[in-house]
N, C-alpha and C positions, 0 to 999 in steps of 0.2 A: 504494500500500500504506500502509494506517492502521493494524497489526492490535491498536493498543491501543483504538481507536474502537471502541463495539459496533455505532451505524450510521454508511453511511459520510457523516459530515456535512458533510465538505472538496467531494465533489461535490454534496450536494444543494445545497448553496450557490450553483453553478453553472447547476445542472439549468435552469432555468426561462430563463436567458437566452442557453446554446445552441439550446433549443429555438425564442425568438422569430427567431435569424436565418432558422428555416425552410430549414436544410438537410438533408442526409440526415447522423446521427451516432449513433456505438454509444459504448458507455460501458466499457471495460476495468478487469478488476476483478481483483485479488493476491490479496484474501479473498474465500472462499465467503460468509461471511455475510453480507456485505456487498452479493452478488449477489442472496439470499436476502431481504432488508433491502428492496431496491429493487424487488425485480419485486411488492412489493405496494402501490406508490406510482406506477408509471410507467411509461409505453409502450415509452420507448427500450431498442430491444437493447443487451441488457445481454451481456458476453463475460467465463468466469472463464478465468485464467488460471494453470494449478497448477504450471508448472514455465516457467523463466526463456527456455528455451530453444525454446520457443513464444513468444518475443517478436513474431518479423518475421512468422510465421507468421497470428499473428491480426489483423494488420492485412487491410484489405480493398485491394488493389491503386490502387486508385481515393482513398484516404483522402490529403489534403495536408499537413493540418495534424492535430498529434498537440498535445493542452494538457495539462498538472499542473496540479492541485492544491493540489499540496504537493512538497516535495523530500524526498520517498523517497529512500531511497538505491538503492534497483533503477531508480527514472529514468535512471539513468546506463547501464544494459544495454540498455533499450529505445531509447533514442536510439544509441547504437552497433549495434543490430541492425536500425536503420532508416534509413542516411544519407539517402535519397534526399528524404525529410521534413522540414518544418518543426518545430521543438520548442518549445511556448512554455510558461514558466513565468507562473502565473496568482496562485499562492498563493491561500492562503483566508481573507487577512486581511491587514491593513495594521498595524505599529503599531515603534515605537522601539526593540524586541528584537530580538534578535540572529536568529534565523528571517526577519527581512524585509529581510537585507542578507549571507546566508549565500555562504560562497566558491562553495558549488556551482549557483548561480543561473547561473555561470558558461559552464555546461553549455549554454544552450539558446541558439535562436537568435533567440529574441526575450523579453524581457521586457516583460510587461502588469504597468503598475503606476496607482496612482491618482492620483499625481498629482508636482510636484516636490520635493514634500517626502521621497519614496521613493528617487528618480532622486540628491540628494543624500544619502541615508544611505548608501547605497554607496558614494558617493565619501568621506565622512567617516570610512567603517571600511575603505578603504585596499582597496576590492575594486572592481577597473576594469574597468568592462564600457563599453562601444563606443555612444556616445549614440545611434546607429545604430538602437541594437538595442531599443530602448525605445522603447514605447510607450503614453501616458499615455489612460487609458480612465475616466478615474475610479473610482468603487467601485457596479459598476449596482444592487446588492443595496440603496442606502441610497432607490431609488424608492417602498419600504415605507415609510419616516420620515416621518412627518409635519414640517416646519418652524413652526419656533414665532413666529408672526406677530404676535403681540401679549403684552403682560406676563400671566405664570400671575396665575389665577384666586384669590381670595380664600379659596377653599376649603382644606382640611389637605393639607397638601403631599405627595405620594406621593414617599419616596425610593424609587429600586434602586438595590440592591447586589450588583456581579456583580463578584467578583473573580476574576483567570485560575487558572489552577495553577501549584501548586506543580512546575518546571521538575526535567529530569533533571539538569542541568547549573548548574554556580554564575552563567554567564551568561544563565539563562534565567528565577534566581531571581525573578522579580518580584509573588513572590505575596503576601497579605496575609490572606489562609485563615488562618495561624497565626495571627493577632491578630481574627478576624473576629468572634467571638464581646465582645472587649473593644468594639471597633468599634462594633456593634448596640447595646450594654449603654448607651453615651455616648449613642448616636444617641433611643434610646427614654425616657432619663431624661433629657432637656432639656427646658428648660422649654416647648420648642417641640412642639404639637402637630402628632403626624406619622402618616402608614401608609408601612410601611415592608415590603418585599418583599425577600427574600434568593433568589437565583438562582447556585448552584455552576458552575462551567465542567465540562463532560462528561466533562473527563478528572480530575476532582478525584475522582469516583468512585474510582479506580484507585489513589489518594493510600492507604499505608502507614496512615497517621491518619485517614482520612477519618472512621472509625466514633467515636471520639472527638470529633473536630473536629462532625460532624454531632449529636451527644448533647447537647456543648455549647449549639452555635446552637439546637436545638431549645429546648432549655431559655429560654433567654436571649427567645426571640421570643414564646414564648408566659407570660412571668412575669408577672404582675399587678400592675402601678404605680399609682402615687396618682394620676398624671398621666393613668391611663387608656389609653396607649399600649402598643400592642400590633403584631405584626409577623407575617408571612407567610412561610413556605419553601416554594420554588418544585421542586417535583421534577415539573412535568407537563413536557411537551413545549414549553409556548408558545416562540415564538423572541425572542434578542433585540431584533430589530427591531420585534415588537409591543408590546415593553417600553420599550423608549425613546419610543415613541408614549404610553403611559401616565404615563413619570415627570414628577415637578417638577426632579428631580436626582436626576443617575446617579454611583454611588460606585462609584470601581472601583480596577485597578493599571494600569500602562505595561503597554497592552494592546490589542489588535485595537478592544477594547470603544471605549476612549479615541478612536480616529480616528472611529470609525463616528458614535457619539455625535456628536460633532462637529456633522452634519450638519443637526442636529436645532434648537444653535443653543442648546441648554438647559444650566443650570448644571452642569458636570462637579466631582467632585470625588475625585481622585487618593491613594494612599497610598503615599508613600514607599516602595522595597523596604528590608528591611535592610539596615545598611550602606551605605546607599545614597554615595557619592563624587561631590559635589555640585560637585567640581574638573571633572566630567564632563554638568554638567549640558545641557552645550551640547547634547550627543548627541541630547537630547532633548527636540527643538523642541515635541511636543504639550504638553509640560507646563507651554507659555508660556499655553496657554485653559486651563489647571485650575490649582482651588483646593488647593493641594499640603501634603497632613499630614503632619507629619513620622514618622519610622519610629515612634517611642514616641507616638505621639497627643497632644502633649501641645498643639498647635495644634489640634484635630480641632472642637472648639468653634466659637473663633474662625472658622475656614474653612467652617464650617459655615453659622454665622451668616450670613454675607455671601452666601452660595451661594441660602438660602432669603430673602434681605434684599433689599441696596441690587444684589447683581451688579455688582459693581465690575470684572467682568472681560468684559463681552460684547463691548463691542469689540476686545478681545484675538481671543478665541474666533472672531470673525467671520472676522479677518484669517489666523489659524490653517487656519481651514478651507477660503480661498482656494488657500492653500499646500497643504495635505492633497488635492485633489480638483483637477485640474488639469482639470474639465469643466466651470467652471462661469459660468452661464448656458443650459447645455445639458439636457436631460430626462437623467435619468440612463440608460444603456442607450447612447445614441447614440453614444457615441464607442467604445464597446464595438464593437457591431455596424459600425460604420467600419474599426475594425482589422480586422477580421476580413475582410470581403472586400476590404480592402485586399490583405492578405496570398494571399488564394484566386486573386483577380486576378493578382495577381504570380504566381502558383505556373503560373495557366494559360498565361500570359504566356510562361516560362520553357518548359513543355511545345510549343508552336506552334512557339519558338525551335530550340528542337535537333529536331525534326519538319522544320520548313523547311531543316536544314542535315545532314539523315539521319542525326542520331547520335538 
């Protein structure tokens, strides 16, 4: 259940690399429109389900393993209306916020994560889960990324800028939405000639301000400089991963964006949340690959500079992303698909056992 999502994007995220293990798999769905959403994109049965108590109900007898998403809080009924299953939390994103080391993670009987840089966020935020139960797959979604093999081209540097949203919770605050429009304004009157894309996080729609905040940036992207520079706002569908193939440097916040990016190997560059408590900054190991502005911009220049320059920070970044993705040397996908009939294995394993001993 996403019902603030209008489609559900936590599983299409998904979709494509259940479908490569080539098993048989249905897709359970909390919102109708979400069902609605998907049956005009994809083959797999899709199952809604309108009341909680149809949990154990819609599973198919034969189903082993049950994945999220995301941690709903109704996750919690369906794993209690299903003991006999496997539960794995998957999440839909990797990043230093407080979602990617939540207590209720706790709930499942295996966590898929990307790599040891995740494996220790939890242990750093004092939520102890059973090394057991973890299982390092990398992030299969970054197969899209291009790796940037050679120094960017001479050409005018293509920034993104995707920052997340603005969080319900003071620990979720790590948006940068509120200043986005100052952001752009610096970024486009430098003396650096740039094309520069702005890209809102899905759920920023739903943001109190958004229609404000959007009036602004609009304005801001399309204003007429001596410099010539001018900027893009992204409201189609393209995904982030097509974007990170496009950028020179990706501007973003402590954010799913930040690990993914990563992968790619290309200059990041970070904005401070408010307030930020830099006594804390350990919490957050991505921030050792990015160019880090402080909450008031008042460095955004400088880190800019360097970002489209000399990159005084790739070898950080490189070593960051070793830590970030615990697959690598591997195609992305494989360690994916390893756990996974790992785990199917075991399940059948365990079925033959109590079969052989008549329970």
């Amino acid at each position: 259940s996403a019902p603030d999502l209008t489609t559900p994007d936590h599983l299409t995220m998904w979709h494509d690399e259940f479908d490569a293990l080539d098993q048989p798999w249905i897709i359970l769905f909390k919102e109708q429109k979400h069902l609605a959403s998907f049956r005009t994109s994809a083959k797999t049965p899709g199952v809604f389900i309108p009341q909680t108590e149809m949990f154990r109900s819609s599973l198919p007898e034969s189903a082993e393993l049950v994945f999220y998403a995301n941690n709903g809080q109704q996750n919690r009924r369906m794993i209690a209306e299903n003991p006999g299953r496997k539960h794995i939390q998957l999440l839909h994103g990797d990043s230093d916020k407080s979602p990617s080391y939540s207590p209720l993670t706790k709930n499942y009987d295996y966590v898929f994560v990307a790599g040891q840089m995740a494996i220790d966020r939890y242990t750093r935020n004092g939520v102890t889960i059973l090394k057991e139960r973890f299982r390092i797959v990398g992030r299969p979604q970054v197969k899209a990324i291009e790796k940037r093999d050679s120094a960017p081209s001479e050409q005018t540097p293509y920034i993104v800028y995707m920052p997340t949203w603005r969080g319900f919770h003071a620990d979720t605050q790590f948006s940068s939405l509120d200043r986005a429009n100052d952001i752009l304004d610096m970024i486009l009157s430098g003396q650096t000639p740039v094309r520069v894309l702005f890209k809102p996080h899905p759920m920023s729609y739903k943001d109190p301000d958004w229609k404000r905040f959007e009036k602004k940036i609009s304005a801001t992207l399309s204003k007429k400089r001596k410099n010539g520079n001018r900027g893009t706002f992204s409201t189609d569908d393209t995904l982030p991963f097509d974007l990170y193939n496009q950028a020179d440097v990706v501007v973003t916040d402590i954010s799913s964006v930040l690990i993914d990016s990563l992968y790619s190997e290309k200059p990041i560059i970070v904005i401070e949340p408010a307030n930020f408590d830099h006594t804390q900054a350990e919490n957050f190991p991505s921030l050792k690959a990015s160019y880090v502005v402080r909450a008031d911009l008042s460095n955004l220049t400088v880190m800019f500079d360097d970002a489209t320059g000399p990159d005084t920070l790739l070898g950080a970044r490189k070593d960051v992303k070793k830590y970030a993705f615990g697959d690598s040397g591997r195609a992305p996908g494989e360690a994916f698909q390893e756990a996974c009939f790992e785990l199917l294995e075991n399940g059948l394993d365990n079925v033959d056992k109590a079969a052989s001993e008549g329970k």
